[in-house]
N, C-alpha and C positions, 0 to 999 in steps of 0.2 A: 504494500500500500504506500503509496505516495501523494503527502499532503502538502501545497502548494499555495501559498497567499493569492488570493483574487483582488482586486481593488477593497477598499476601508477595510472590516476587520474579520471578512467571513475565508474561510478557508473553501477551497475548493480538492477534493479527491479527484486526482487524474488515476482511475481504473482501466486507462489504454484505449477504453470507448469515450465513449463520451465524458465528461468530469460531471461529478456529481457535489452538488452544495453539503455541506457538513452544518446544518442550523441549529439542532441543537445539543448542548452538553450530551458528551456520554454519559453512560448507564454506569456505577461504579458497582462492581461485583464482589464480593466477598462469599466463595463457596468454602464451607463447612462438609465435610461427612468423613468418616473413619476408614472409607474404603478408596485407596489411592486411585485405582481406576477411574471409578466413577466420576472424583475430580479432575480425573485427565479427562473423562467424555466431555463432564457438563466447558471445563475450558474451553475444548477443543470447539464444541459447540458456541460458544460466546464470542472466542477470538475471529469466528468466521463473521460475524455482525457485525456491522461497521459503526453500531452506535453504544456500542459496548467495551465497559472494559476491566478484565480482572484483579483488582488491586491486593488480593490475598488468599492464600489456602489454608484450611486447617485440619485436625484429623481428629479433633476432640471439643469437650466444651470448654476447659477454661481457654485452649486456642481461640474459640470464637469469640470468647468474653474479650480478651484481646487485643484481638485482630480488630475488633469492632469498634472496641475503644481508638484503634492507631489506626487505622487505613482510612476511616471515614468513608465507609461505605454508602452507595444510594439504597442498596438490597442486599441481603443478608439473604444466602440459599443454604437450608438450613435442616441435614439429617432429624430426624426423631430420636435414634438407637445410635448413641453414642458411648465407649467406651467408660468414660468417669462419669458421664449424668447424662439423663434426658433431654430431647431438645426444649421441652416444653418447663424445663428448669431452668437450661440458658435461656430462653427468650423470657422467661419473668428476670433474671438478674441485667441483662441487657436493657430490660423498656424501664427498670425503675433507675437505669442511669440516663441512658439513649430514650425517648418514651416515644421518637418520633422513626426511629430505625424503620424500616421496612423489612419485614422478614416471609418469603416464602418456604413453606415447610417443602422439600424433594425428600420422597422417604419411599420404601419398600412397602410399608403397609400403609391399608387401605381400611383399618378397621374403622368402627363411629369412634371407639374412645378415644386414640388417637389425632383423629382429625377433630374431635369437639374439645379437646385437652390444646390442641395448640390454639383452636381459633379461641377459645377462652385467655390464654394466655394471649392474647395478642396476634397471633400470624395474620397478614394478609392476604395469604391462599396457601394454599397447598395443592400437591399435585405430586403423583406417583414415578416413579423411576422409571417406568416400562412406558409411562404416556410422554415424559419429560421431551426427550428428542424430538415432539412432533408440538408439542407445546410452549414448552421453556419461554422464548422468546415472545411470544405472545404475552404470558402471564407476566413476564419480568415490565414488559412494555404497557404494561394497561395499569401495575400497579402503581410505575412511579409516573408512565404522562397523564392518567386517565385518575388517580388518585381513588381506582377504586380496587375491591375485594375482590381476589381472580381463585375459584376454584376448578378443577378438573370436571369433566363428567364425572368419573370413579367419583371423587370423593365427596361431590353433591349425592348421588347417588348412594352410596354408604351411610355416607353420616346423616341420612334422615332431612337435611338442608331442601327446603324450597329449592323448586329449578330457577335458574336463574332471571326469569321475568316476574316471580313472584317472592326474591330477595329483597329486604332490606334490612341491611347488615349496617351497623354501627360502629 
């Protein structure tokens, strides 16, 4: 990628076709989960975006606590099933510091308790590991330009939540 001043203060992407406008700030990423792969997908996944960008990885939750604190994340991708504590333990100790963090839950399970334990605790959506590669980007993008609640089909679905035309979420 190669980014190149345009006239006043907007950058322009020259992608070889055509250049494309950069308007606005990227997306600051902070992924969380225990499983080193995964954080190589969900990256890999990210770095291909052009409005995104990874500012940190961890593998546990006092890393998230952290990381969260020092990178100054936009969103927080955020395991459930973490080696030293639960996700839905880091995201209470994070929001009573951070309270405005953005945190989506990427997790393996799809039970109600789970998914009604983080949306209590705070998450902004949630959404499964097996749906994430076809969603990710969506939900990361509606959480922080659209400032609203993004959950999966799965996990509306599981956890008993209104479909999404008859949400209102707080």
């Amino acid at each position: 990628m190669n980014l190149r001043s345009s006239l006043g203060t907007s950058l322009v992407e020259d992608t070889g076709n055509e250049p494309v406008t950069v308007s606005q700030k990227l997306i600051r990423v902070l992924i969380v989960d225990d499983h080193s792969g995964v954080r190589r997908g969900i990256r890999s996944l990210l770095q291909a975006a052009k409005d995104m960008i990874v500012v940190g990885e961890g593998g546990n939750g006092a890393e998230a606590i952290e990381l969260a604190a020092t990178r100054n994340p936009d969103i927080l991708l955020l395991d459930i099933e973490l080696p030293d504590q639960r996700g839905d333990a880091v995201m209470r100790h994070i929001h009573k510091v951070q309270p405005d963090m953005k945190v989506l839950a990427v997790s393996s399970y799809s039970d109600r308790d789970y998914i009604l334990g983080m949306l209590e605790n705070g998450a902004s959506g949630y959404i499964t590991k097996d749906e994430a590669p076809t969603m990710l980007l969506e939900a990361i993008r509606s959480i922080i330009h659209k400032g609203k609640n993004w959950f999966s089909p799965r996990a509306v679905r599981n956890s008993g939540l209104p479909a999404v035309e008859e949400q209102t979420l707080t």
